[in-house]
N, C-alpha and C positions, 0 to 999 in steps of 0.2 A: 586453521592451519595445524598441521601433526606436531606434535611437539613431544620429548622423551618426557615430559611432566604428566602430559594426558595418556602416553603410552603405558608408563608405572602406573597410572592411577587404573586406567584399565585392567592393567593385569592384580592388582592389588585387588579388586573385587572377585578373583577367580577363587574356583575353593581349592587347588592347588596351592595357590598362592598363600592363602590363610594356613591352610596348613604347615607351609616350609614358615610364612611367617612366627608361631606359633613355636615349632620345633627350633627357630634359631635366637629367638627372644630367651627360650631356656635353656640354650647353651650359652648365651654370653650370660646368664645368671648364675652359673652354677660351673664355667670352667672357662679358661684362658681361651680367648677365641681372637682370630685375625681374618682383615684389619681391624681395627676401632673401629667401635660399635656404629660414629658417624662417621665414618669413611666407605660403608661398604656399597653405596651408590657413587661413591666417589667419581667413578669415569667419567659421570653424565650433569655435572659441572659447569664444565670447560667452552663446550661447543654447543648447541642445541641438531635437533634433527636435521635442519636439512643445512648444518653447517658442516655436517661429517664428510672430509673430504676420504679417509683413509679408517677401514677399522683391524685389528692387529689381533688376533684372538690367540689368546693363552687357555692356560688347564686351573690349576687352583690356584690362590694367593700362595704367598711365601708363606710359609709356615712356624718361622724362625722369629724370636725376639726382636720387635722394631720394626721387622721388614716390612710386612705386607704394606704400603699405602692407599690404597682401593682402585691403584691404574695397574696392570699386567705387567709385566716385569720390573716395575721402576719398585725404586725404593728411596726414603726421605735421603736427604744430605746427611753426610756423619752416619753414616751407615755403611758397614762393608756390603760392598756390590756382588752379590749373587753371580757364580761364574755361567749362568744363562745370560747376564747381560752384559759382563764380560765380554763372549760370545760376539755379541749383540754390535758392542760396540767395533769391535776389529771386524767385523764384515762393514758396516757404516764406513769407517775408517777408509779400510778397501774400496770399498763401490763408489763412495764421493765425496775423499777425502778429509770428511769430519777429523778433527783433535778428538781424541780421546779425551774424554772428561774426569773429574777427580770423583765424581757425584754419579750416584744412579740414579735422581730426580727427574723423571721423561717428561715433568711439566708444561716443557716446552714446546714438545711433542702434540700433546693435549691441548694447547692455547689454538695450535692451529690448524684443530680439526682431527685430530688420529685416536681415535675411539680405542684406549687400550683395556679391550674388554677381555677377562677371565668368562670361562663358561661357565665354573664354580666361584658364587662371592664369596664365599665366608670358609672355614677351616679352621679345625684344633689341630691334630697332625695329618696327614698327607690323607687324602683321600677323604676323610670323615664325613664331611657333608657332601658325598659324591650321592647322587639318587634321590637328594631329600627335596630335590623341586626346582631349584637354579638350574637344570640343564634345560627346564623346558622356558622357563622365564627368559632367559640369554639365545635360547635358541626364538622366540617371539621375536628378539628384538633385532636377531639377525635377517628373520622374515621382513621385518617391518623397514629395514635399512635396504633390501633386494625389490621392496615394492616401490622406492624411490624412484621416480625420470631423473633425478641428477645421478652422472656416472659415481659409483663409488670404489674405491681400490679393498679389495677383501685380500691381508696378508692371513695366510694361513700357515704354520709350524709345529710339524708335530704332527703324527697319525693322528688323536683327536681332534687338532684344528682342522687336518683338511678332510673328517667325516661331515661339515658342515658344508664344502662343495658342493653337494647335489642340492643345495636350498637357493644356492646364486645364480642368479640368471647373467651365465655370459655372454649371449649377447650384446648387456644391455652393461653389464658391471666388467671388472679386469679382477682374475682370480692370480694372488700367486702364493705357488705351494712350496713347502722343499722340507726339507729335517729340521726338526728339533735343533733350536742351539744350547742345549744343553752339553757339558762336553760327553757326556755318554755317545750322542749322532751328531752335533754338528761337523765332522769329519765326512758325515754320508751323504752329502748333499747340500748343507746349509750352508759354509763356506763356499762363498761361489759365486750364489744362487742370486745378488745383485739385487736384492728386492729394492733397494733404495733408490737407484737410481729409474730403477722398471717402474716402480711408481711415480715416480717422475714424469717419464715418460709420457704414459698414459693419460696423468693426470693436463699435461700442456697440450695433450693431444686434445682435448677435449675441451680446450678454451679453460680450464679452470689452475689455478696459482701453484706453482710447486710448493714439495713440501722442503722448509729450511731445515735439513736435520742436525744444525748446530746445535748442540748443550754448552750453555755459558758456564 
């Protein structure tokens, strides 16, 4: 059975891979890097492969002191929440009702099933580890989740997230796209756009368990 263990190990023998390995063992030796050094598989945790009901695709980790924790927009408890998740939350809020929560901890999110995978793991400031090999590792893994038979829900946000659309087979998967909730575009589209309750939808539509987007 496929498993994200066997997945990483596979890709961990690529010579890509040895190389990005390689190049980011000597940026956490040698400068402030995010997230922690053990958290940057972080996502792949929570759920195993074929428990991924929903996967949520971001750009780099948070960049900022504390933030990054190795899921896509979340960030630990006792931490100011990033106005991406912000965002985040008042469209939840909107779409089905959720409390807004005191915490950006998406743990919860992660326990049942919602893959919250960056395309970039690792980062010093914005951009830095952009091209050094995570795009193509993250992008395997998006391949390997679109070769599933169980349906999967692909959230996409952000011109970078939905240049990963032509790798999902919609037929077979439920794509949804819309702006950036950062506040620079979530005014263009993202406010709206109901992703929460649409994967819902989907997801009942297909015999398989809604997702509870409560944060305790």
């Amino acid at each position: 059975m496929k498993t994200f263990k066997s997945i990483i190990a596979n890709e961990a023998k690529q010579p890509y891979y040895q190389a990005l390995h390689e190049f980011v063992e000597a940026e956490y030796a040698s400068k402030t890097i995010f997230p922690p050094h053990n958290h940057i598989l972080h996502a792949f945790n929570f759920c195993d492969y074929e428990d991924i009901k929903v996967v949520i695709i971001g750009q780099d980790p948070y960049h900022e002191l504390h933030q990054a924790n190795g899921l896509a927009f979340s960030v630990n408890k006792g931490v100011r929440m990033p106005p991406s998740l912000v965002n985040i939350y008042k469209e939840a809020h909107s779409d089905v009702g959720i409390d807004i929560p005191n915490h950006g901890d998406l743990t919860a999110w992660a326990k049942q099933g919602v893959l919250l995978l960056n395309t970039v793991l690792t980062v010093g400031c914005a951009n830095s580890h952009k091209g050094k090999g995570w795009e193509i590792f993250t992008d395997h893994i998006i391949e390997e989740m679109n070769k599933r038979e169980k349906p999967v829900v692909f959230i996409l946000w952000g011109r970078q997230a939905e240049n990963k659309a032509s790798m999902i087979d919609t037929n077979k998967h439920c794509v949804i796209t819309s702006a950036h909730p950062s506040p620079l575009s979530a005014h263009r589209g993202f406010f709206g756009s109901k992703p929460f309750s649409r994967t819902n939808e989907f997801l009942v539509s297909q015999g398989i368990e809604p997702i509870d987007w409560r944060i305790d």
